[in-house]
N, CA, C and O atoms as a GROMACS GRO file, in nm:
protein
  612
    1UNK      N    1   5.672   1.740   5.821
    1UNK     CA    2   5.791   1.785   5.755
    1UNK      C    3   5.810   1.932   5.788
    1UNK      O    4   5.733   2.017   5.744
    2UNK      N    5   5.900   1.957   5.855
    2UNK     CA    6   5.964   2.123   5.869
    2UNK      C    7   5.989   2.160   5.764
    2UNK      O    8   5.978   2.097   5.658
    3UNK      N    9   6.044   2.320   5.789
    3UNK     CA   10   6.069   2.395   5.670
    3UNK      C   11   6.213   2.367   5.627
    3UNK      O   12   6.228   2.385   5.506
    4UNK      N   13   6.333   2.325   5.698
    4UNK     CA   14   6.444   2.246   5.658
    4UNK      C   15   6.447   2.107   5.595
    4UNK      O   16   6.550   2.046   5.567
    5UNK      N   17   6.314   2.063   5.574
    5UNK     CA   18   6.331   1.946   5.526
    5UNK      C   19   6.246   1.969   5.396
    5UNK      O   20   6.182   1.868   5.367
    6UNK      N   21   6.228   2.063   5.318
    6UNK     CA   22   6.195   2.086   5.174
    6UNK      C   23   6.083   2.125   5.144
    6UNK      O   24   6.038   2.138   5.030
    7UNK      N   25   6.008   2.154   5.290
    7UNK     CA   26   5.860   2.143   5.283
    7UNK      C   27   5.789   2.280   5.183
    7UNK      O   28   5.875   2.367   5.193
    8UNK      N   29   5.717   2.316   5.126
    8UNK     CA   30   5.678   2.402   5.041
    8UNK      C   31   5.605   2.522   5.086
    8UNK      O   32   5.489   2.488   5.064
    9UNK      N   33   5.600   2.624   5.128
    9UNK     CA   34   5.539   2.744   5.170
    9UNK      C   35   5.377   2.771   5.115
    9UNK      O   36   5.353   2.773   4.994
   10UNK      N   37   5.318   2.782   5.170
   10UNK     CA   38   5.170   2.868   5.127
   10UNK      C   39   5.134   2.956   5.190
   10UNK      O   40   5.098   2.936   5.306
   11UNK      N   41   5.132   3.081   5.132
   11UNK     CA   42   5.082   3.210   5.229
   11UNK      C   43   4.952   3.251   5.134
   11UNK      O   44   4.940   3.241   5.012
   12UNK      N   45   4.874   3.294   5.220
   12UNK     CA   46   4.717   3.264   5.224
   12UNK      C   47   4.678   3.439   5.258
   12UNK      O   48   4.723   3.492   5.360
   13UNK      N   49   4.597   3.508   5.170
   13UNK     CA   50   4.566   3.647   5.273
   13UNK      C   51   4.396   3.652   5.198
   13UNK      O   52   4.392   3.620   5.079
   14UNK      N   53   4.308   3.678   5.242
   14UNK     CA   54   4.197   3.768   5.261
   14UNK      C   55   4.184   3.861   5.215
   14UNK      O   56   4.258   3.944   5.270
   15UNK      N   57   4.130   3.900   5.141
   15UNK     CA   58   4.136   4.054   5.075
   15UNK      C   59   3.967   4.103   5.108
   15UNK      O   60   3.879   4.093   5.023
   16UNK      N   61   3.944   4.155   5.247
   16UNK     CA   62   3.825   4.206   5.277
   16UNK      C   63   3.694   4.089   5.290
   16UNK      O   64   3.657   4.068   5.406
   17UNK      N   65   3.631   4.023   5.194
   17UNK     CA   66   3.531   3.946   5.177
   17UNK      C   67   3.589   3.821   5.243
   17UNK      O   68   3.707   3.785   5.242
   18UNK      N   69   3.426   3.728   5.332
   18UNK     CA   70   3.486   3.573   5.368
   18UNK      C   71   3.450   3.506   5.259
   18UNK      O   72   3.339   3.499   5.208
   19UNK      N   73   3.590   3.437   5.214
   19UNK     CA   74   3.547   3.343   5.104
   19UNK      C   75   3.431   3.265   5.105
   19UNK      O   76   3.408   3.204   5.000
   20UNK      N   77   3.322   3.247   5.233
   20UNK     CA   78   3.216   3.156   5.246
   20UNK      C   79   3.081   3.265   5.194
   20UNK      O   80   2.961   3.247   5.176
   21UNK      N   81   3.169   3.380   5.183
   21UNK     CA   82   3.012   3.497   5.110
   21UNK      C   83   3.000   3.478   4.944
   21UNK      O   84   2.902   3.513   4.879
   22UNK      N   85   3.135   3.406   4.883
   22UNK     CA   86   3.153   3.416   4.788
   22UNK      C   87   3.058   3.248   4.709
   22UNK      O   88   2.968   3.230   4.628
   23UNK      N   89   3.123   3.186   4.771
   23UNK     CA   90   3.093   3.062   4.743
   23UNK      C   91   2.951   3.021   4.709
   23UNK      O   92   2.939   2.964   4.600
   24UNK      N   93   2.842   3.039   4.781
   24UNK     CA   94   2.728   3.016   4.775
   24UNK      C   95   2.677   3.085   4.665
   24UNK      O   96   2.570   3.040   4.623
   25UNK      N   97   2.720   3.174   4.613
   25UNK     CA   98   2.677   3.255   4.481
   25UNK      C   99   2.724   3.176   4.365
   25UNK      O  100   2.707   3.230   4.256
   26UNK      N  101   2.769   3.085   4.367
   26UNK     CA  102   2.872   3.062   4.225
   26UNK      C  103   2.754   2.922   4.200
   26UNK      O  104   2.681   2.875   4.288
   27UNK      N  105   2.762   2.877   4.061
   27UNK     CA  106   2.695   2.774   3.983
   27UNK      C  107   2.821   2.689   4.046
   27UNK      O  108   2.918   2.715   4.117
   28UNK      N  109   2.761   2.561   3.976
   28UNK     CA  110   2.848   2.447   3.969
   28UNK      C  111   2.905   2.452   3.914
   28UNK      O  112   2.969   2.347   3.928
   29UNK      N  113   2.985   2.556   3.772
   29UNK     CA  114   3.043   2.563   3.703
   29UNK      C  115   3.184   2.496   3.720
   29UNK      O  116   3.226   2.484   3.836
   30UNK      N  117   3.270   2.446   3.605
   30UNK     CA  118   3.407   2.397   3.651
   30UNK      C  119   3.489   2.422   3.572
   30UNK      O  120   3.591   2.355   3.586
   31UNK      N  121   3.489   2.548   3.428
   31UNK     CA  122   3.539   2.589   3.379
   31UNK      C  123   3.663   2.675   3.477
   31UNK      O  124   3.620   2.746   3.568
   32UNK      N  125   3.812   2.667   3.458
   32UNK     CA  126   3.859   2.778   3.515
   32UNK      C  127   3.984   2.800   3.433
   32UNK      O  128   4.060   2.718   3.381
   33UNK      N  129   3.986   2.958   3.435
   33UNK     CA  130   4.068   3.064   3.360
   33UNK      C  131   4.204   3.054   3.413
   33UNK      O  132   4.218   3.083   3.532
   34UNK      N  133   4.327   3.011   3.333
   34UNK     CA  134   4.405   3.028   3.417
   34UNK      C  135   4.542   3.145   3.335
   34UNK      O  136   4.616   3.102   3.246
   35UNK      N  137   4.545   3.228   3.366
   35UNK     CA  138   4.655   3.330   3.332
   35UNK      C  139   4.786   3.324   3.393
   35UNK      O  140   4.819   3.348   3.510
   36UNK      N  141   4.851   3.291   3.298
   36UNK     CA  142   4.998   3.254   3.304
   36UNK      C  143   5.083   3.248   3.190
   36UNK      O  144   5.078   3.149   3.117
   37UNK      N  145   5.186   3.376   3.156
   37UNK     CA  146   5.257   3.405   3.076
   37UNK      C  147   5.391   3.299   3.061
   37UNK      O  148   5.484   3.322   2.983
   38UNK      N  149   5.384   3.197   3.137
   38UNK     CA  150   5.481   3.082   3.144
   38UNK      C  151   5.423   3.020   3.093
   38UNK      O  152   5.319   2.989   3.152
   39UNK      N  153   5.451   2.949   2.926
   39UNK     CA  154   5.395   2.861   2.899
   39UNK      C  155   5.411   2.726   2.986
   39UNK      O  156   5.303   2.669   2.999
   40UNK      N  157   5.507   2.668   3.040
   40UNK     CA  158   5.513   2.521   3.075
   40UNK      C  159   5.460   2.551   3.245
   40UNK      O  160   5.472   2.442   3.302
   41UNK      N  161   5.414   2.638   3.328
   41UNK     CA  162   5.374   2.702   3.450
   41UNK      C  163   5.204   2.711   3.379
   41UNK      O  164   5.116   2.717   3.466
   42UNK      N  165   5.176   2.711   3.298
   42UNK     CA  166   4.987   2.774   3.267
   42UNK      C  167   4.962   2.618   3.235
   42UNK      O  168   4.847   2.584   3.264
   43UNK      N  169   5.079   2.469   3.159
   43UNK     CA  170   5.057   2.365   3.130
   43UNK      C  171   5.014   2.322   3.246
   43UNK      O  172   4.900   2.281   3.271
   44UNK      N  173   5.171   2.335   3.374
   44UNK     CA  174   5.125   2.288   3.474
   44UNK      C  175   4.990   2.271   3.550
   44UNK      O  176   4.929   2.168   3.577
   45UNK      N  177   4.963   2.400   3.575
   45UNK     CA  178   4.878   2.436   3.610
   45UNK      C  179   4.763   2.395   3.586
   45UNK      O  180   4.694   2.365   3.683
   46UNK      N  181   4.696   2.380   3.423
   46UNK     CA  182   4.628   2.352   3.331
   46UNK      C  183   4.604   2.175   3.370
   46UNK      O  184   4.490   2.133   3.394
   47UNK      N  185   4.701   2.100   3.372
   47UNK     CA  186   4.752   1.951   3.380
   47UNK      C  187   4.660   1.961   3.556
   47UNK      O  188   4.540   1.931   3.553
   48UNK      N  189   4.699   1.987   3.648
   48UNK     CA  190   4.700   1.985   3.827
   48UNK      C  191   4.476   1.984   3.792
   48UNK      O  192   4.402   1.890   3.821
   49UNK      N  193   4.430   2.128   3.724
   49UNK     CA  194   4.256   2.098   3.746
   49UNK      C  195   4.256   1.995   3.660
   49UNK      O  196   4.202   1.896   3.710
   50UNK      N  197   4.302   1.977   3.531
   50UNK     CA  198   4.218   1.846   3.468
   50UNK      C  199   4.189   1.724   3.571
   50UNK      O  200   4.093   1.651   3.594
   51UNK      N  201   4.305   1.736   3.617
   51UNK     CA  202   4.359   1.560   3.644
   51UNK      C  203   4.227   1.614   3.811
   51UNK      O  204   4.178   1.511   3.856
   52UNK      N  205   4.186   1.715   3.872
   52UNK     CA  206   4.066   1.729   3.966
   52UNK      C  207   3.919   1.724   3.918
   52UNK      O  208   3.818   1.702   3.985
   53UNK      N  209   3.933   1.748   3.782
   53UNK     CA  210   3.762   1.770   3.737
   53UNK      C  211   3.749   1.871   3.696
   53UNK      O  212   3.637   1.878   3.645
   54UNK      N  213   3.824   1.998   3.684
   54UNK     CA  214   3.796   2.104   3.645
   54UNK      C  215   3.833   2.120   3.493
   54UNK      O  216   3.905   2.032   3.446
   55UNK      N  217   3.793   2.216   3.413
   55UNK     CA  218   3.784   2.206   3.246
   55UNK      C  219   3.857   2.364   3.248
   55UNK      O  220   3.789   2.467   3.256
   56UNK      N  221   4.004   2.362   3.239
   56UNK     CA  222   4.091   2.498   3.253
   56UNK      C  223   4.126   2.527   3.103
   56UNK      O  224   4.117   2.454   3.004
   57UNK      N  225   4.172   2.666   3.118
   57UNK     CA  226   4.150   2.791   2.991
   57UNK      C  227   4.289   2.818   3.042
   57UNK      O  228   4.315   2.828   3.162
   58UNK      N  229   4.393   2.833   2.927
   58UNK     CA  230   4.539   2.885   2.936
   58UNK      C  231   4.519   3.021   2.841
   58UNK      O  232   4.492   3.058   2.726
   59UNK      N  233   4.539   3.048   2.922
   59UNK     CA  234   4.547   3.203   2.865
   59UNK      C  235   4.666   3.282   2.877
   59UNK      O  236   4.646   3.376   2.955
   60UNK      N  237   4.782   3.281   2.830
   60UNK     CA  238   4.919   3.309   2.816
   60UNK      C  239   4.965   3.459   2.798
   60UNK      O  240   5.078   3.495   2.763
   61UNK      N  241   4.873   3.527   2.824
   61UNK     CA  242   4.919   3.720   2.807
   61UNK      C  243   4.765   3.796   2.865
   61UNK      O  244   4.667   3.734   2.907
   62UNK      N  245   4.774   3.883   2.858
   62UNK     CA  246   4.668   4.004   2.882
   62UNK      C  247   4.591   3.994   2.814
   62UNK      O  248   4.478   3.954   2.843
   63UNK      N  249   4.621   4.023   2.722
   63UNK     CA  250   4.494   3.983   2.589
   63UNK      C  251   4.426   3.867   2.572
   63UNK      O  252   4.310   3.867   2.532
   64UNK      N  253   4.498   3.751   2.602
   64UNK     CA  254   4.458   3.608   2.529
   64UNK      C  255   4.344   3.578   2.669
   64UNK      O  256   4.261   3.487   2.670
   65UNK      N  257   4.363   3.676   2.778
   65UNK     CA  258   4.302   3.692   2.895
   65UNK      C  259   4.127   3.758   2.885
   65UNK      O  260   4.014   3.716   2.909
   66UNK      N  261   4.210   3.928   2.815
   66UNK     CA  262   4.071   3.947   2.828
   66UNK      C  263   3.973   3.924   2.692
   66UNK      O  264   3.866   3.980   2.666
   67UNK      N  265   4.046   3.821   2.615
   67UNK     CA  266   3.942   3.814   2.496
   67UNK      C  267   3.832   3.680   2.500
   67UNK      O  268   3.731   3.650   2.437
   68UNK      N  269   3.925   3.610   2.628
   68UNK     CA  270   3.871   3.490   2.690
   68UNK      C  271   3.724   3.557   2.778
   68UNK      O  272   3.606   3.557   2.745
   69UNK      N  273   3.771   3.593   2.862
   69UNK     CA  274   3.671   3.674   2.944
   69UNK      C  275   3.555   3.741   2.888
   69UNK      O  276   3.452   3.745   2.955
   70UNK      N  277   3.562   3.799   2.763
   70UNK     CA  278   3.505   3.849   2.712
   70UNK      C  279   3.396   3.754   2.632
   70UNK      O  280   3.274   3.767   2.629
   71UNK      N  281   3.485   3.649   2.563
   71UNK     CA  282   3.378   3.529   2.498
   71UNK      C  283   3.332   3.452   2.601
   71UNK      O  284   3.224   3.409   2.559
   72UNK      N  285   3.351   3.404   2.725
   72UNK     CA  286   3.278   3.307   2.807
   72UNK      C  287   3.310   3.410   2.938
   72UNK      O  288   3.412   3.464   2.978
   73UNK      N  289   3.188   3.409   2.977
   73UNK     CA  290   3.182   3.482   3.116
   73UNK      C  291   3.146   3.334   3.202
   73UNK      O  292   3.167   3.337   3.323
   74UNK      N  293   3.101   3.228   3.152
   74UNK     CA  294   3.083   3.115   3.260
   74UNK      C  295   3.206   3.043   3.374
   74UNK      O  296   3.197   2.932   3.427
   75UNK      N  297   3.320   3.144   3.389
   75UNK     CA  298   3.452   3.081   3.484
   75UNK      C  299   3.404   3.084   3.596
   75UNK      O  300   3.342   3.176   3.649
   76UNK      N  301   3.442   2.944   3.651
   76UNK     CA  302   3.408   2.945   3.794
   76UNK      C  303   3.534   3.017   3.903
   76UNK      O  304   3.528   3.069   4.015
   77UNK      N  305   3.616   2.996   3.831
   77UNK     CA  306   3.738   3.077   3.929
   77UNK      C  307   3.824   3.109   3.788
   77UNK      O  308   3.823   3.060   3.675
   78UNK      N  309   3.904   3.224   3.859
   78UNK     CA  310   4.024   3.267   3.758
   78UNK      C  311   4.139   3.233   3.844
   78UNK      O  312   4.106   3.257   3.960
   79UNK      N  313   4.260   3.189   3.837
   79UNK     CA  314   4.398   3.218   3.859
   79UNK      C  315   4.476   3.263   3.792
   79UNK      O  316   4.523   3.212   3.690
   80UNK      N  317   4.506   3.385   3.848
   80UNK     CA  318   4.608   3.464   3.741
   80UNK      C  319   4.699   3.525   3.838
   80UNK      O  320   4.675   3.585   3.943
   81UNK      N  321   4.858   3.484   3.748
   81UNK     CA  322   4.952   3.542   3.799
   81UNK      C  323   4.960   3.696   3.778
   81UNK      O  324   4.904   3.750   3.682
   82UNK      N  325   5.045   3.776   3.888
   82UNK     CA  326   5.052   3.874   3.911
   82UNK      C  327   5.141   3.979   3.841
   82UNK      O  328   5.123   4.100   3.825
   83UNK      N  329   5.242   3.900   3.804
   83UNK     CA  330   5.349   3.920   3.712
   83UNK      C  331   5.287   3.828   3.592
   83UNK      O  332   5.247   3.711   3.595
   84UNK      N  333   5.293   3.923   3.484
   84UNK     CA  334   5.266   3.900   3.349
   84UNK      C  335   5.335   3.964   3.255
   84UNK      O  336   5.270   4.000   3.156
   85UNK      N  337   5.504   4.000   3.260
   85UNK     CA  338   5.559   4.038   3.168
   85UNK      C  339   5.516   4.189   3.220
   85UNK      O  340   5.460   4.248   3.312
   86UNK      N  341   5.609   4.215   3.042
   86UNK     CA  342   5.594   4.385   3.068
   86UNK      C  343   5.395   4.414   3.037
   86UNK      O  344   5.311   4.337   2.993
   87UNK      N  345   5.386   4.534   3.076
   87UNK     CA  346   5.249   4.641   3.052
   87UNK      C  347   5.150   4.599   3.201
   87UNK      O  348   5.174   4.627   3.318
   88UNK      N  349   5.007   4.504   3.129
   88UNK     CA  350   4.949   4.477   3.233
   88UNK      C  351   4.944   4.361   3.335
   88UNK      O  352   4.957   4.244   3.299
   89UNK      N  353   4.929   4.391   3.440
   89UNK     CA  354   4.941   4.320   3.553
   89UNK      C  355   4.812   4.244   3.609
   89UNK      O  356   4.698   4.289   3.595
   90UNK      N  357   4.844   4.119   3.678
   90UNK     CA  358   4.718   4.029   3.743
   90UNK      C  359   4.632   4.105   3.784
   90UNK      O  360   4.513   4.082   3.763
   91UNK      N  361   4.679   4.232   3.865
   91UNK     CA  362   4.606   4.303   3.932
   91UNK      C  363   4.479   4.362   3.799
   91UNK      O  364   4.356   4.363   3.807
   92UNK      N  365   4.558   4.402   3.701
   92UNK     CA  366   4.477   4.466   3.600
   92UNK      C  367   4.362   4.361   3.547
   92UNK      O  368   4.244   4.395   3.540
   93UNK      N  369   4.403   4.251   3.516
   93UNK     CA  370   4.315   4.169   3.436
   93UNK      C  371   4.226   4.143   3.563
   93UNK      O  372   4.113   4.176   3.527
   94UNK      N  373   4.221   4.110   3.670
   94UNK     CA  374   4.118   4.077   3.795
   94UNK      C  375   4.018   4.187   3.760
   94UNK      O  376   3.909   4.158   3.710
   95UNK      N  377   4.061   4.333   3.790
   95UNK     CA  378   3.978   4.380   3.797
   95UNK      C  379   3.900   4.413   3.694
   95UNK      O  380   3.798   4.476   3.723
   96UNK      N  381   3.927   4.381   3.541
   96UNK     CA  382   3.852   4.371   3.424
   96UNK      C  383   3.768   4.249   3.411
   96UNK      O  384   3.657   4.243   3.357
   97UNK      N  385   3.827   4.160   3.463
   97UNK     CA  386   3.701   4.027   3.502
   97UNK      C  387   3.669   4.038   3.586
   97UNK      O  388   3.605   3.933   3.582
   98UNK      N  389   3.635   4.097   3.736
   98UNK     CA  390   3.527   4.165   3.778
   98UNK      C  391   3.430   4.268   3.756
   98UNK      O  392   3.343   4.307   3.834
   99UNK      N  393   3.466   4.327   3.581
   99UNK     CA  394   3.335   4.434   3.573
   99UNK      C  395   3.248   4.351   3.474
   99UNK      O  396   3.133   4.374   3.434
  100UNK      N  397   3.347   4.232   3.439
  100UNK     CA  398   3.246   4.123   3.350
  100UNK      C  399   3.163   4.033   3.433
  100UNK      O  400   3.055   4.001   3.384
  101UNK      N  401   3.197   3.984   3.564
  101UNK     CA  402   3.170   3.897   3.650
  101UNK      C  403   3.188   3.964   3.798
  101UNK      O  404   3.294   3.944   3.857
  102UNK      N  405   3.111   4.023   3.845
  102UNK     CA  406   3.178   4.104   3.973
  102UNK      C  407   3.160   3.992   4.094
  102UNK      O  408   3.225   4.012   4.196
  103UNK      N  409   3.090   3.894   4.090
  103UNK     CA  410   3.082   3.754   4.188
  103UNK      C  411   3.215   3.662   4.120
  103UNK      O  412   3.227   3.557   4.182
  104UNK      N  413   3.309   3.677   4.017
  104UNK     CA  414   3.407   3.557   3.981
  104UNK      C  415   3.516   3.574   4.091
  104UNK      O  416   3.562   3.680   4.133
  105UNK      N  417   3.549   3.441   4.129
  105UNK     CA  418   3.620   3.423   4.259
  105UNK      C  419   3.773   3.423   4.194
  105UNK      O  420   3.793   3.358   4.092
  106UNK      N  421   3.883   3.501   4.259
  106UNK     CA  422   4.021   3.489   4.204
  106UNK      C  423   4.110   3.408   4.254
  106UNK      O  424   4.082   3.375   4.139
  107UNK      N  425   4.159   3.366   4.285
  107UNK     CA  426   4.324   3.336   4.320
  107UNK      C  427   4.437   3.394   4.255
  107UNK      O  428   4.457   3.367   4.137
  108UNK      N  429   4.519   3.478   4.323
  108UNK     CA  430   4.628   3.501   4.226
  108UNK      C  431   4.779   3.456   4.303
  108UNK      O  432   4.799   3.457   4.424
  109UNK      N  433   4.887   3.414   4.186
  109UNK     CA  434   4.949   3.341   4.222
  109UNK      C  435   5.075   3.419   4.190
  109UNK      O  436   5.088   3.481   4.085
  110UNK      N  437   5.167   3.414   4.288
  110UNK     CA  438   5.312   3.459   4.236
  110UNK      C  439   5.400   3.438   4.321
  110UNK      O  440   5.376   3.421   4.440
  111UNK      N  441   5.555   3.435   4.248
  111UNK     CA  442   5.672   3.436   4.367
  111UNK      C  443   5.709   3.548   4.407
  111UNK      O  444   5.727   3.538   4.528
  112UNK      N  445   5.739   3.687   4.358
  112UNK     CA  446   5.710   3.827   4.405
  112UNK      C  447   5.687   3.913   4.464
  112UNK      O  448   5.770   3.994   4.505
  113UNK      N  449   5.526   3.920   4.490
  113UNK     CA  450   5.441   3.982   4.490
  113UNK      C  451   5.434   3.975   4.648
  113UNK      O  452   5.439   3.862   4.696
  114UNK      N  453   5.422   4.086   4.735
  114UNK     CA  454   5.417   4.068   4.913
  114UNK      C  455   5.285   4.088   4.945
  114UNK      O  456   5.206   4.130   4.861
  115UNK      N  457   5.240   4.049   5.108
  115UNK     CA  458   5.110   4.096   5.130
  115UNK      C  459   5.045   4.223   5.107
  115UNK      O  460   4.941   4.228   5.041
  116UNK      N  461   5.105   4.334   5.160
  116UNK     CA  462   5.068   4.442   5.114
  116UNK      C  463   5.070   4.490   5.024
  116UNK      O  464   4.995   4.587   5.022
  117UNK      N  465   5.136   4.468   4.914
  117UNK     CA  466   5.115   4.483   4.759
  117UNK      C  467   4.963   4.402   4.728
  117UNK      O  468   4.900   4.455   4.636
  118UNK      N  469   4.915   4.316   4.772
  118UNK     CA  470   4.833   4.203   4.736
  118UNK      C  471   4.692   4.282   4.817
  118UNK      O  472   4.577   4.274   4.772
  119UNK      N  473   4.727   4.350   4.932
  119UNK     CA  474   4.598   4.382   5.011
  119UNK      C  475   4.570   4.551   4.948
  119UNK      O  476   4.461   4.608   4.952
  120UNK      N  477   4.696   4.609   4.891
  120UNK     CA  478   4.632   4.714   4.858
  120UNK      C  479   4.584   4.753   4.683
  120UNK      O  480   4.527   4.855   4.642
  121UNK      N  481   4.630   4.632   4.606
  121UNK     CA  482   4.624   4.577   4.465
  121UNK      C  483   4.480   4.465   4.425
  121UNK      O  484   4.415   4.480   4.322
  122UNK      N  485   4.451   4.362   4.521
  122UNK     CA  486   4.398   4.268   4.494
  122UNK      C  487   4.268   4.338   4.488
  122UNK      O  488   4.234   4.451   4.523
  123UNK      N  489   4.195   4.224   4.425
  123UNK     CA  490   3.994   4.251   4.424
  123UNK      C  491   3.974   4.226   4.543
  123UNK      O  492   4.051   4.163   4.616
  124UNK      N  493   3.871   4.272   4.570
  124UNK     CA  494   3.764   4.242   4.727
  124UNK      C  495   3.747   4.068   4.733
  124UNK      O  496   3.720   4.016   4.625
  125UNK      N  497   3.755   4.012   4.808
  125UNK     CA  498   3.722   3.845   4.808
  125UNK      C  499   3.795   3.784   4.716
  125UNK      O  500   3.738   3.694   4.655
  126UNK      N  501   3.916   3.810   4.685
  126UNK     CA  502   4.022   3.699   4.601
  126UNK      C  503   4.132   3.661   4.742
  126UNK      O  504   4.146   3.703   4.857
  127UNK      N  505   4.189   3.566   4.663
  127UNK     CA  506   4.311   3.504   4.750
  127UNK      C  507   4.395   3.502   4.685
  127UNK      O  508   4.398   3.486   4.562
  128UNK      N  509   4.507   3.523   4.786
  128UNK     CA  510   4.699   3.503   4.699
  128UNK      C  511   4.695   3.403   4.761
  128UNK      O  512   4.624   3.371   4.856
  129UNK      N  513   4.846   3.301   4.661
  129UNK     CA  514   4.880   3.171   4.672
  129UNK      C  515   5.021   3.198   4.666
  129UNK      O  516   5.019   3.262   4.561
  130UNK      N  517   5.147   3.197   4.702
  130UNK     CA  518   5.261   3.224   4.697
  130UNK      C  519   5.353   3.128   4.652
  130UNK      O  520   5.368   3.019   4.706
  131UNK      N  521   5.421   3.173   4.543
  131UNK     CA  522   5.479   3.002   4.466
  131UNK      C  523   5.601   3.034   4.538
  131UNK      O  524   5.646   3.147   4.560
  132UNK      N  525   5.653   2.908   4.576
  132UNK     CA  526   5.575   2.748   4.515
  132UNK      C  527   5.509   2.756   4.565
  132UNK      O  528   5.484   2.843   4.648
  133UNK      N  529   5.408   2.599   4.511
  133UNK     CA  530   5.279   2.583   4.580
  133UNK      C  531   5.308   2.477   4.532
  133UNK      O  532   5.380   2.468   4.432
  134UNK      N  533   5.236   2.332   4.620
  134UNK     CA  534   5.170   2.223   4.566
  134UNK      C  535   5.032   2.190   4.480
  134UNK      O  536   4.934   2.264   4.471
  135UNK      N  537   5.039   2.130   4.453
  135UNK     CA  538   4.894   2.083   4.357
  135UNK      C  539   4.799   2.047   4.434
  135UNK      O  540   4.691   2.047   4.376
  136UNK      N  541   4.794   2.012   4.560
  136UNK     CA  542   4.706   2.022   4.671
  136UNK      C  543   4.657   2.137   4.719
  136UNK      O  544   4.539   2.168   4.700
  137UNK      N  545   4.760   2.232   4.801
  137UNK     CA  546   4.724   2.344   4.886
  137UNK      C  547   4.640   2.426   4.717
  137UNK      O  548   4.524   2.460   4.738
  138UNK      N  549   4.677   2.447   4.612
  138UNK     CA  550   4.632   2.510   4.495
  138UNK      C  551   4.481   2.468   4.517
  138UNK      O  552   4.384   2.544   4.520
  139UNK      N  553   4.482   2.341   4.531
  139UNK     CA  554   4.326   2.262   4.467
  139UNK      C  555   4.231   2.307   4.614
  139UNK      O  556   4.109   2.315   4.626
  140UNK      N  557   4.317   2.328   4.695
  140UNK     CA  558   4.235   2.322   4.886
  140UNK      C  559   4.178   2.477   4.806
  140UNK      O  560   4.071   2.493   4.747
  141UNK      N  561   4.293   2.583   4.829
  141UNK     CA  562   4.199   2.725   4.807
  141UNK      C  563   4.110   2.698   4.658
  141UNK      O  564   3.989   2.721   4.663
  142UNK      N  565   4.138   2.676   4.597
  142UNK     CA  566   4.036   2.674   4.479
  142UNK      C  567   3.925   2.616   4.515
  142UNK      O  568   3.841   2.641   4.430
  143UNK      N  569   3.862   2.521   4.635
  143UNK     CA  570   3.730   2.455   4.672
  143UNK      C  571   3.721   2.521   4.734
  143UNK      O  572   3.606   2.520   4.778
  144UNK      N  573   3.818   2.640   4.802
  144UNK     CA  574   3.702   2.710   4.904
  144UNK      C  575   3.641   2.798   4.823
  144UNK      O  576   3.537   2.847   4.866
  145UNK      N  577   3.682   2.834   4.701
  145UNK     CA  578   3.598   2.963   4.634
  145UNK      C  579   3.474   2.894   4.574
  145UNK      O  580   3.365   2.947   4.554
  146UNK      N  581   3.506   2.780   4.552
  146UNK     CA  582   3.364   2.730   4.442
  146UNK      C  583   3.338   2.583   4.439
  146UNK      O  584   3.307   2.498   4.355
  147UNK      N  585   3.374   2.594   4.617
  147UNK     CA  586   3.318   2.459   4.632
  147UNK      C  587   3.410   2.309   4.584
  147UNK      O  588   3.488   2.292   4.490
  148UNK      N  589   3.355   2.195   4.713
  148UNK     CA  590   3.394   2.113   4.650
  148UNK      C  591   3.383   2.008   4.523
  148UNK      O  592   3.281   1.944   4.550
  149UNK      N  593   3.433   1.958   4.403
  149UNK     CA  594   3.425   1.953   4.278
  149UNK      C  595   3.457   1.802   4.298
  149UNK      O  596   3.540   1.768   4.212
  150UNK      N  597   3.423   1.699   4.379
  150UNK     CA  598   3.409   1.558   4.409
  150UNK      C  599   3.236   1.524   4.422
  150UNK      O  600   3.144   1.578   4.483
  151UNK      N  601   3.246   1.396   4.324
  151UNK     CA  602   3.109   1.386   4.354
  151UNK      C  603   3.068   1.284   4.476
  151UNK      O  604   2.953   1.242   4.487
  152UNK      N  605   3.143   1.260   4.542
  152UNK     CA  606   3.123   1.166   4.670
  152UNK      C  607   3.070   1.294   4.812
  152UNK      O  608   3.003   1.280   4.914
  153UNK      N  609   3.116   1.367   4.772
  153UNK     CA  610   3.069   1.482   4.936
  153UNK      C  611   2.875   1.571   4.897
  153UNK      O  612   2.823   1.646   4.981
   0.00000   0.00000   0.00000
């Protein structure tokens, strides 16, 4: 399917670290954090890991973010959008769950947000996801940070 025929965009960037340095450090854990000031976008979202195996955390503001972070440091990945309303930003909460977890793997997600905003903003070893996104390409980068979460491989 071309891009005239409805097909959905994913732009993918690197922020310094290979996601394969990251990976091998992480538990099996399958808890994941997901920050998103859209309530029916954090459901989505929330709905896409259950229905994979993963056990996701909606966390709907900055706060509801870092008070999460603060009571369970066991997240195997965070996704948090970049845009979060007015004050603090994805960028902000990443790097406050990296002084709790400096190995927690990110994804951050937005329609917005450009590469270079992302390469000179993002944590060391996170990935941007550029909405839209499918519930696939989402679930592909999320196994590269922490592995695949099927028990057949």
């Amino acid at each position: 399917m071309g891009p005239s025929q409805g097909a959905v965009s994913l732009y993918l960037y690197s922020n310094h670290l290979l996601m394969s340095d990251l990976a091998p450090q992480q538990s099996l854990r399958s808890s994941v954090l997901v920050v998103e000031d859209e309530e029916p976008i954090c459901d989505l979202l929330s709905d896409i890991l259950h229905a994979d195996g993963f056990e996701p955390h909606c966390a709907r503001s900055d706060k509801d973010a870092f008070a999460a972070l603060r009571r369970e440091s066991a997240f195997a990945c965070m996704i948090v959008d970049v845009n979060l309303g007015t004050g603090t930003t994805g960028y902000d909460v990443a790097r406050f769950a990296r002084s709790i977890d400096p190995q927690l793997p990110i994804i951050y997600v937005s329609g917005q947000t450009s590469k270079t905003e992302f390469d000179r903003h993002g944590v060391t070893g996170s990935l941007f996801v550029a909405k839209p996104f499918t519930a696939d390409e989402l679930l592909h980068q999320l196994r590269k940070l922490v592995g695949d979460n099927d028990d057949e491989s």
